[in-house]
C-alpha positions as CSV (number, residue, x, y, z in Angstrom):
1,X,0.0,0.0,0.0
2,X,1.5,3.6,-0.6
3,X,1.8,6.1,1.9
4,X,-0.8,8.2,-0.5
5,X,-3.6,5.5,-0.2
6,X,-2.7,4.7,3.9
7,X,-3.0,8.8,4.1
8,X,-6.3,8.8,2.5
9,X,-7.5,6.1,4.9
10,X,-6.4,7.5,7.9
11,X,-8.3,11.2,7.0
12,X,-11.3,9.1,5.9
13,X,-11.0,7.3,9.4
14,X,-10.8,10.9,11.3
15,X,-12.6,12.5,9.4
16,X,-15.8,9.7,10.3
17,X,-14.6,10.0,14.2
18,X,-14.7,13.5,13.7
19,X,-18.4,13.5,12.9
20,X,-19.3,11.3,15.9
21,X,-17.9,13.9,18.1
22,X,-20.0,17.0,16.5
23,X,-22.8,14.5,16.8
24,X,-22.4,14.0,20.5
25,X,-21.5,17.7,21.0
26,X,-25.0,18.8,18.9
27,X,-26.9,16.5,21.4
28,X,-25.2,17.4,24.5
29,X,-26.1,21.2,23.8
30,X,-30.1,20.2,22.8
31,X,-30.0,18.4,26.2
32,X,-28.8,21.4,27.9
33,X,-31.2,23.5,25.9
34,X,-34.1,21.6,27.3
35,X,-33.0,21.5,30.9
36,X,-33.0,24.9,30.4
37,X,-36.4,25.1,29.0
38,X,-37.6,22.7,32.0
39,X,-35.8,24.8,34.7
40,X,-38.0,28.0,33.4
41,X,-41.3,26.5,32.8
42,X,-40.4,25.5,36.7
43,X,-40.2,28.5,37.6
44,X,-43.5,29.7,36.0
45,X,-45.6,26.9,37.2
46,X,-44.4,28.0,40.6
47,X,-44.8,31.3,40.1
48,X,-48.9,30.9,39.0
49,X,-48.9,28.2,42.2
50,X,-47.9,31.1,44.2
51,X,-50.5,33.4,42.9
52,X,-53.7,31.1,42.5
53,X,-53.2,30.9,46.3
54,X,-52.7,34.6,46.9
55,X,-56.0,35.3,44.8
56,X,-57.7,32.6,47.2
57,X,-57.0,34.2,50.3
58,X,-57.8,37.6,49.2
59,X,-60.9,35.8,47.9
60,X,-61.5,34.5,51.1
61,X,-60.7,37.9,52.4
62,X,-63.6,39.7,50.9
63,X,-66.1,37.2,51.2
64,X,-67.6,39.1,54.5
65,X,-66.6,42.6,53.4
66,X,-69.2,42.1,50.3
67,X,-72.0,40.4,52.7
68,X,-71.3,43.8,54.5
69,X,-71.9,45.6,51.6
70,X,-75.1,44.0,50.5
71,X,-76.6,44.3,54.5
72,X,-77.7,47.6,55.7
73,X,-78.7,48.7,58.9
74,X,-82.3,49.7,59.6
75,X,-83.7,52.3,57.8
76,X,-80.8,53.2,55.7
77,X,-81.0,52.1,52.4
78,X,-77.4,50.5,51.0
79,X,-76.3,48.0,49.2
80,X,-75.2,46.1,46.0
81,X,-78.3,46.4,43.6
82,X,-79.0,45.6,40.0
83,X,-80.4,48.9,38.4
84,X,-83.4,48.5,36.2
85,X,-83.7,47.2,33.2
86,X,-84.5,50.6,31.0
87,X,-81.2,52.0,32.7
88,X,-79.1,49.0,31.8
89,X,-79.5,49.8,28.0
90,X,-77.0,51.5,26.2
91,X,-78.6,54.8,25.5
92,X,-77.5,55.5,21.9
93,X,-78.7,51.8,20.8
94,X,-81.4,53.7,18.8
95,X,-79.0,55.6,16.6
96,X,-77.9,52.4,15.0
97,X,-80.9,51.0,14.2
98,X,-81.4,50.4,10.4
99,X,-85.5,51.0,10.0
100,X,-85.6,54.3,12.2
């Protein structure tokens, strides 16, 4: 065999290790990529844990102070009421109307 041909076969042989190696790097980096990805959406799901239960206690919280709001003592007139129905009506509604 010449020293040409043993050459070749030696780069071809490297060259095919070579690619292994960028392989393994290439997949090493994707792992790290999703660790990373995992580590923040962590962090996020904590994050909502942490305010689900704040909104439940301040939830909890008002639960009398609206009962107080819809009680009144006697003979004063206060509290949470729904106004009547004309009222409730947006009062340009009319306006766009097609037949009028």
């Amino acid at each position: 065999m010449s020293s040409l041909e043993e050459l070749e076969q030696r780069i071809a042989a490297r060259e095919a290790e070579l690619a292994i190696v960028w392989q393994d790097a290439a997949a090493a980096g994707v792992d790290r990529d999703v660790a990373e990805y995992r580590a923040e959406l962590r962090g996020h799901t904590r994050v909502l844990g942490a305010l689900r239960e704040t909104q439940v206690q301040q939830g909890q919280s008002l639960d009398g102070k609206v009962d107080d709001l819809t009680t009144s003592p006697p003979g004063v007139h206060v509290g949470l009421q729904r106004p009547p129905r004309r009222q409730r009506r947006w009062p340009g509604r009319h306006l766009l109307s097609p037949g009028r």
